[in-house]
Structure formats: structure tokens, C-alpha cells
C-alpha positions as semicolon CSV with decimal commas, in nm:
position;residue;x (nm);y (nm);z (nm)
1;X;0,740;-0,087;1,886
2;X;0,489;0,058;1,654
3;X;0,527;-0,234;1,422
4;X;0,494;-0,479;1,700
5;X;0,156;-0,367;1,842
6;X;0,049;-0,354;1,448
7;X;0,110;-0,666;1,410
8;X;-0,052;-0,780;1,760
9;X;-0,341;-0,642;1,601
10;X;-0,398;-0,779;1,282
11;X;-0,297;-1,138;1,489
12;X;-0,610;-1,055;1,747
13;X;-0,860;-0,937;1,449
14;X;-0,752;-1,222;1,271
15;X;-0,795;-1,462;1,587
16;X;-1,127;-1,267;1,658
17;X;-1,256;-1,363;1,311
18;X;-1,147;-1,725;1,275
19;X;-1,456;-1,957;1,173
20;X;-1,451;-2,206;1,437
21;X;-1,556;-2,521;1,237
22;X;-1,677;-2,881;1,368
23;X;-1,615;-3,185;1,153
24;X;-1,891;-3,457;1,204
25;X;-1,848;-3,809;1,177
26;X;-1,868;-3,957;0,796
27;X;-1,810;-4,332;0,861
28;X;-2,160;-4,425;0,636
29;X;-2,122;-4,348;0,271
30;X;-2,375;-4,307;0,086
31;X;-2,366;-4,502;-0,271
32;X;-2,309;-4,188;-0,469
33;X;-1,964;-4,030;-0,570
34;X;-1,835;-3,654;-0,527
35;X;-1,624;-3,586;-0,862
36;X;-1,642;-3,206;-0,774
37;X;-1,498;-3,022;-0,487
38;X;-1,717;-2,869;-0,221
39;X;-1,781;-2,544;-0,319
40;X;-1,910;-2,134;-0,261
41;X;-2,061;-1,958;-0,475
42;X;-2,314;-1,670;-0,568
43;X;-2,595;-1,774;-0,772
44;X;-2,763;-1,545;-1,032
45;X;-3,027;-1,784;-1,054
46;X;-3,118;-1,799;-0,659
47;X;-2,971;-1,495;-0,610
48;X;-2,815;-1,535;-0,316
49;X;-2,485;-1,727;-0,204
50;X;-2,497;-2,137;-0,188
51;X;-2,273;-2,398;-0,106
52;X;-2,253;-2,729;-0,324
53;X;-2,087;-3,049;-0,305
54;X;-2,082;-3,149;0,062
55;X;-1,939;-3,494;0,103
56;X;-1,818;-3,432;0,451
57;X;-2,055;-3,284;0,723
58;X;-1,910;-2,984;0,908
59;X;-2,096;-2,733;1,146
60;X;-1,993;-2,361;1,173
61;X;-2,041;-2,204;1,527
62;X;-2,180;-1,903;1,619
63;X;-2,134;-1,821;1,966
64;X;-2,366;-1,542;2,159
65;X;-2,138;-1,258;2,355
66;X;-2,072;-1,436;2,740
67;X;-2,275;-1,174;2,923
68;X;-2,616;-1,286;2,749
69;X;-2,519;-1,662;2,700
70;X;-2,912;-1,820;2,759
71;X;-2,736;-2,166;2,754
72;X;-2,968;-2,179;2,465
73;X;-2,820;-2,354;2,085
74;X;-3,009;-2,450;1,778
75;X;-2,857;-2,612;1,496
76;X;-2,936;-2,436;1,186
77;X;-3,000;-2,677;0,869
78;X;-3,006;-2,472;0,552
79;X;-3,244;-2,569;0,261
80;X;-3,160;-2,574;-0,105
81;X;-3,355;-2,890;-0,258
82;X;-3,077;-3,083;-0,118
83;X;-2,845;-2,997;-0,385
84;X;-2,708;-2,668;-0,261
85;X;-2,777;-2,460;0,099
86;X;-2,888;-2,131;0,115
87;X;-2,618;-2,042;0,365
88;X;-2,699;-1,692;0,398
89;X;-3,036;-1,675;0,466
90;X;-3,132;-1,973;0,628
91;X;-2,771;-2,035;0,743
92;X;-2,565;-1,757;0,872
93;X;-2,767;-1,462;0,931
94;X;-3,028;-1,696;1,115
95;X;-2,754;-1,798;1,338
96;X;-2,653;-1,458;1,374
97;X;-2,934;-1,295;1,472
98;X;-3,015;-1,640;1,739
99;X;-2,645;-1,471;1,878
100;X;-2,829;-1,143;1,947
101;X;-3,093;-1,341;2,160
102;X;-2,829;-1,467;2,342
103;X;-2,890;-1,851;2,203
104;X;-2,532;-2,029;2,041
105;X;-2,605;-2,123;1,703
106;X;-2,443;-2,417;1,476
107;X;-2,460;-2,384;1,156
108;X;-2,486;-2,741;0,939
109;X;-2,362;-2,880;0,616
110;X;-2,518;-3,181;0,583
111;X;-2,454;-3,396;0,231
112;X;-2,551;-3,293;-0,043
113;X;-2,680;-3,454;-0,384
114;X;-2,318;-3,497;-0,570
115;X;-2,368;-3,215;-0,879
116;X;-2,110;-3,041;-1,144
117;X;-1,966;-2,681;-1,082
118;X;-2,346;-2,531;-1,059
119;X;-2,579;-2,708;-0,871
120;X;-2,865;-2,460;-0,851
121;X;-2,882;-2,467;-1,260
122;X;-2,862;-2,887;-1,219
123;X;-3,190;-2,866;-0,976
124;X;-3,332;-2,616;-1,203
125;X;-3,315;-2,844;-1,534
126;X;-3,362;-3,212;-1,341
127;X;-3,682;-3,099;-1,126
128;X;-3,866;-2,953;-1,415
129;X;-3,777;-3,155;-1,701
130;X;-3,665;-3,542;-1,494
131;X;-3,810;-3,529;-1,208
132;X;-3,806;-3,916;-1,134
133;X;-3,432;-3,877;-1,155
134;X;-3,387;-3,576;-0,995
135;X;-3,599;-3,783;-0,695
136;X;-3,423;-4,042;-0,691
137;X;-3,143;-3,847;-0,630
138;X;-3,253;-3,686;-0,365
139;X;-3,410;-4,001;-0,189
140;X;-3,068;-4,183;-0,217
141;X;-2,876;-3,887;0,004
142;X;-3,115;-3,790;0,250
143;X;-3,091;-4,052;0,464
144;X;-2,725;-3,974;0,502
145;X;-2,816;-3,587;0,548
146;X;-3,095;-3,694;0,815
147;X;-2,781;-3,886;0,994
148;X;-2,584;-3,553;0,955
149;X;-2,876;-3,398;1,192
150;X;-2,838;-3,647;1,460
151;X;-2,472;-3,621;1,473
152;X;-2,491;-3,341;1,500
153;X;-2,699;-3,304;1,816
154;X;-2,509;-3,583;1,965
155;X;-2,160;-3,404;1,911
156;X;-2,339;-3,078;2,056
157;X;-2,493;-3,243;2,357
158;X;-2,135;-3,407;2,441
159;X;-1,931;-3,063;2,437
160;X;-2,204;-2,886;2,549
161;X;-1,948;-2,772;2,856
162;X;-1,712;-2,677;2,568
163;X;-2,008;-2,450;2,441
164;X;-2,095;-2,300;2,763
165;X;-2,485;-2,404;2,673
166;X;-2,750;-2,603;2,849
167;X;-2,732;-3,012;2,699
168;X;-3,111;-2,981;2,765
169;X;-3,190;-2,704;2,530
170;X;-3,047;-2,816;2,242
171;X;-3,277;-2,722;1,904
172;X;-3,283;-2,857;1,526
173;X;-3,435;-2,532;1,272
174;X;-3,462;-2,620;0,930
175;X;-3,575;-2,475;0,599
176;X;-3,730;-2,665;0,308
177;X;-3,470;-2,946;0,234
178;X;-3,300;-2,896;0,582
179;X;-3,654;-2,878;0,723
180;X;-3,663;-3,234;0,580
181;X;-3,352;-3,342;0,771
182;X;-3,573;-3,150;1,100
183;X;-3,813;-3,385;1,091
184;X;-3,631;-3,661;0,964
185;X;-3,441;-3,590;1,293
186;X;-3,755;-3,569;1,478
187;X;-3,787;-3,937;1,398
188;X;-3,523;-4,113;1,393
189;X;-3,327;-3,959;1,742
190;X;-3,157;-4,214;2,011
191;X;-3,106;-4,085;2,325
192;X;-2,832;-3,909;2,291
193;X;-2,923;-3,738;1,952
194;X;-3,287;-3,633;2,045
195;X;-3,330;-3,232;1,990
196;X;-3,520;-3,103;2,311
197;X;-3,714;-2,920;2,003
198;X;-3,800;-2,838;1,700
199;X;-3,828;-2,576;1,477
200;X;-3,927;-2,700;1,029
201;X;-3,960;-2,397;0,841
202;X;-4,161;-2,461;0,492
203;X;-4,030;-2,817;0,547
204;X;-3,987;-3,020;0,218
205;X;-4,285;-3,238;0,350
206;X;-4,304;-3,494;0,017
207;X;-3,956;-3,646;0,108
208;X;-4,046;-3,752;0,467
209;X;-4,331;-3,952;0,472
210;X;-4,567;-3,846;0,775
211;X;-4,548;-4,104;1,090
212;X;-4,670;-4,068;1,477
213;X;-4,439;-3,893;1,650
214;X;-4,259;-4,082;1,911
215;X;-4,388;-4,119;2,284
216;X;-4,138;-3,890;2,411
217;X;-4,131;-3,639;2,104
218;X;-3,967;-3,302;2,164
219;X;-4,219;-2,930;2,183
220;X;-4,242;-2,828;1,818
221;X;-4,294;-2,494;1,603
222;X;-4,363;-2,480;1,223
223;X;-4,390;-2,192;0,976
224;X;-4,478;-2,190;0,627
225;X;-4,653;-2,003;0,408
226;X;-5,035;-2,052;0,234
227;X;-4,934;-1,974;-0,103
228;X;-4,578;-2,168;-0,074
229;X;-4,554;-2,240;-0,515
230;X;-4,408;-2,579;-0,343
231;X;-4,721;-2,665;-0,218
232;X;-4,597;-2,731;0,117
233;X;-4,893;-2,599;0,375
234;X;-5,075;-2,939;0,316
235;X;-4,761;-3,126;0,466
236;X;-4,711;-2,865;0,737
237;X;-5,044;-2,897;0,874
238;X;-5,073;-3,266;0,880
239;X;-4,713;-3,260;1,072
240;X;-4,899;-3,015;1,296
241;X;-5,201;-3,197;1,339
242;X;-5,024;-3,555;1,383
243;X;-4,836;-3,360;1,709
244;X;-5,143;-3,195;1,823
245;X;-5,327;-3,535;1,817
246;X;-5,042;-3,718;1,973
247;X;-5,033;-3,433;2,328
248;X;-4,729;-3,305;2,227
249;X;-4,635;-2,990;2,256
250;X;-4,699;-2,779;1,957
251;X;-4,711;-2,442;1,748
252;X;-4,804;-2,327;1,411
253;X;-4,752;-1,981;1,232
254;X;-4,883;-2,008;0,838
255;X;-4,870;-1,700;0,672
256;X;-5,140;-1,625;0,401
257;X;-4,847;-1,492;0,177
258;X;-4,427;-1,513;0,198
259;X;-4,385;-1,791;-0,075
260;X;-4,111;-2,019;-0,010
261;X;-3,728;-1,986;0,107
262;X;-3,798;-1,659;0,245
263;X;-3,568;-1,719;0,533
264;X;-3,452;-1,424;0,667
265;X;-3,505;-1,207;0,348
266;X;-3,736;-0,875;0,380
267;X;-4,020;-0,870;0,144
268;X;-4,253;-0,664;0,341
269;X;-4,481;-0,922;0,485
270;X;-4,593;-1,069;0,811
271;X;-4,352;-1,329;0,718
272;X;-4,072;-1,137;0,775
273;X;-4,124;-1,122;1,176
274;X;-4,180;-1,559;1,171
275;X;-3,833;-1,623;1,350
276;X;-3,961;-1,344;1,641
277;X;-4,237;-1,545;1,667
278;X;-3,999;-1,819;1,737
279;X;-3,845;-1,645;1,968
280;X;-4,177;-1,549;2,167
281;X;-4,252;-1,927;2,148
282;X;-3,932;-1,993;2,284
283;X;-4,007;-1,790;2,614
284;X;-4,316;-1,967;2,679
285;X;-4,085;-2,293;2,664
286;X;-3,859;-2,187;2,919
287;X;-3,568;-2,230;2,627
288;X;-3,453;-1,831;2,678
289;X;-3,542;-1,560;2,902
290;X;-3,495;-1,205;2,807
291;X;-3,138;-1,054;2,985
């Protein structure tokens, strides 16, 4: 008897901690080839954990306990230069801390740039020392990644029973590279795969040319940093500016200091509150009320 109800527990932890995993739709390939195996790894260089090698799309759930379910989701797009994701700190913990807020989280791998066994050393070499290749790389897959992002919505807003979340409060939040694939997103939605809003954190503005939003573009909220070494505050305002002159719906938090892929890392700064900001912006949407 003893060994029975052991084992009914291990079975229930194990069923408790089972990653509930989505796979997207992959019928476009892009015209690049994946000789090495997705992969997981810690990176001494980054110093933090990364995935590599995405060839097929998947999302990770992250579901919020029942009693404070908002109805609330956002789809979490990692950043990495689109060669690896930061799946920690702009992936997971995001997604876990959205949970405590009572707001269902998904968790994206879009495509990546096809790379060998360590991608984060690859980015380091080609953007400093080719960086016409290592753009042209990057300009050939995102595209692809972008259609990741509205798949990804779609699939969302079509199980959104399944979920137990609202098909109307559906977000996109994305950092750097998957900041890209926010606004790429933000531009290229049908319907069906249109974000009700948006949320580019230090978005990699150089990849995604700036255009007019659309006529019925979704409430927006950016955050970046002043002294982002990417240079990215330029981009970030004119995003902010091209909504703002448009009417839409809009917010802007740019820190004087936090650098760049702070995500959820501490470093001591105002920075380090941005995605309570979010949250307070949020309320003021009628996306989440407090429980």
C-alpha cells in the first residue's frame, strides 16, 4: 500500500510538472537548411541559458492558478539576435511572473538563423567581423519568424476556450530580436492573427523598417533604454511617435540607463520595475484587474 501511494505520487508530481507544449504550423520553409539539432544550452558568453536551432515553431504554456485566471495571455517572444533566445529572461521567468498577475502566458520559439553547436559565439564573430553576412542572414529568416508570431496568435485565439482566456485580450511581448517579430506582427496581422496589443521591449528596430500603423492597429507599450550599446532608443521613439501621430493608443517607458537584454535580470535600476509598469498600463487598458 505504501508503495502504491509512492508511486501515485511521483505519477501526480510528474503530471503536475509536464511542459505542456504547442506545435505551430511550419508549411513555409524558409530557403535555409538546419544541419544541427535544436538545442539548450548555458552560455558563458551571454551568461545565461539559450536555445539554438529552431526549425520548427513550438510555444510553451504557462497557465495562471484558476482562482486568479484574468482571461488575460501574452505571447512571450524571446530575443537573442535571432540566432539563439534568451529563454530565461525574456522567456520563462517573464511568463512566470505574467502567471502571478493572473495573465496565461505562451512562451514562443520562433525560427531561428540555422548555426553550428554554439550560436551565441557564431553571432559574436559574424556581427563584429561580417556583418553584411551575418545580415543577410538574419533578413532571410525573419520573415518566417514574423509568420511564427501570427500563428501563433491565430492558434491562441482559436483554443482560447481550451485556455480558459479572453480571445479579445490576446498580447504579443517581445525583446530585441523577438521585439522585431512584435512589430513585425504589428504589421502584417489578418483578422484572425491581430494581437489586441502590444508590448516591443528594446525592439531590434534596424530589421523592421518603420511603416504607418494600420487603421485598426492594436494599444501599444514600448520600453527601452537611453544608453541601449545597440542604439535602439532612436527606433523606439520613431515607432512611438508614428502610433502617437496615427491616434492610436500608446505608451512609452525609456530608461536613462538598463543597457540592452535586461529582461527580467536585477541590476539595480529603474529598469528593473519596466514589466510593473506594464502591468499598471495594462489596468488602464481594461486587459487585467487586480483579484
Amino acid at each position: 500500500m505504501k508503495t502504491l501511494s509512492f508511486l501515485t505520487l511521483v505519477c501526480c508530481g510528474l503530471f503536475l510538472n509536464a511542459q505542456e507544449i504547442i506545435k505551430l504550423p511550419n508549411s513555409e520553409t524558409p530557403p535555409v537548411t538546419w544541419e544541427t539539432a535544436e538545442n539548450e544550452y548555458f552560455s558563458n558568453i551571454w551568461n545565461t541559458q539559450v536555445v539554438t536551432n529552431v526549425s520548427e515553431p513550438t510555444m510553451q504554456v504557462f497557465r495562471p492558478k484558476d482562482e486568479i485566471n484574468t482571461g488575460t495571455s501574452v505571447i512571450v517572444a524571446p530575443g537573442g539576435g535571432l540566432f539563439a533566445l534568451s529563454i530565461n529572461s525574456e522567456g520563462n521567468d517573464v511568463a512566470k511572473w505574467l502567471n502571478e498577475k493572473g495573465i496565461t502566458a505562451f512562451v514562443l520559439k520562433y525560427r531561428l538563423v540555422p548555426t553550428g553547436q554554439d550560436a551565441v559565439a557564431e553571432i559574436e564573430n559574424d556581427a563584429s567581423k561580417e556583418p553584411e553576412k551575418f545580415m543577410e542572414r538574419v533578413t532571410t529568416v525573419l520573415p518566417y519568424s514574423i509568420k511564427d508570431g501570427l500563428n501563433a496568435v491565430k492558434h491562441v485565439r482559436e483554443n482560447a476556450d481550451t485556455y480558459g482566456i479572453n480571445p479579445n485580450k490576446i498580447g504579443f511581448m517581445g525583446f530585441s530580436a523577438g521585439g522585431a517579430v512584435t512589430v513585425g506582427v504589428g504589421y502584417n496581422y489578418t483578422e484572425e492573427s491581430k494581437p489586441n496589443f502590444l508590448v516591443p521591449v528594446y525592439y531590434w528596430s534596424s530589421v523592421v523598417p518603420l511603416e504607418k500603423p494600420k487603421e485598426d492597429a492594436p494599444p501599444m507599450f514600448l520600453v527601452c533604454a537611453s544608453d541601449d550599446p545597440l542604439g535602439l532608443a532612436p527606433g523606439t521613439i520613431a515607432l512611438y511617435s508614428s502610433w502617437l501621430e496615427a491616434g492610436k493608443t500608446v505608451a512609452l517607458h525609456m530608461y536613462s540607463k538598463g543597457g540592452h537584454g535586461f529582461g527580467m535580470r536585477k541590476q539595480g535600476l529603474p529598469s528593473d520595475s519596466w514589466i510593473e509598469r506594464f502591468y499598471d498600463w495594462s489596468k488602464t487598458q481594461d486587459l487585467v484587474s487586480d483579484y
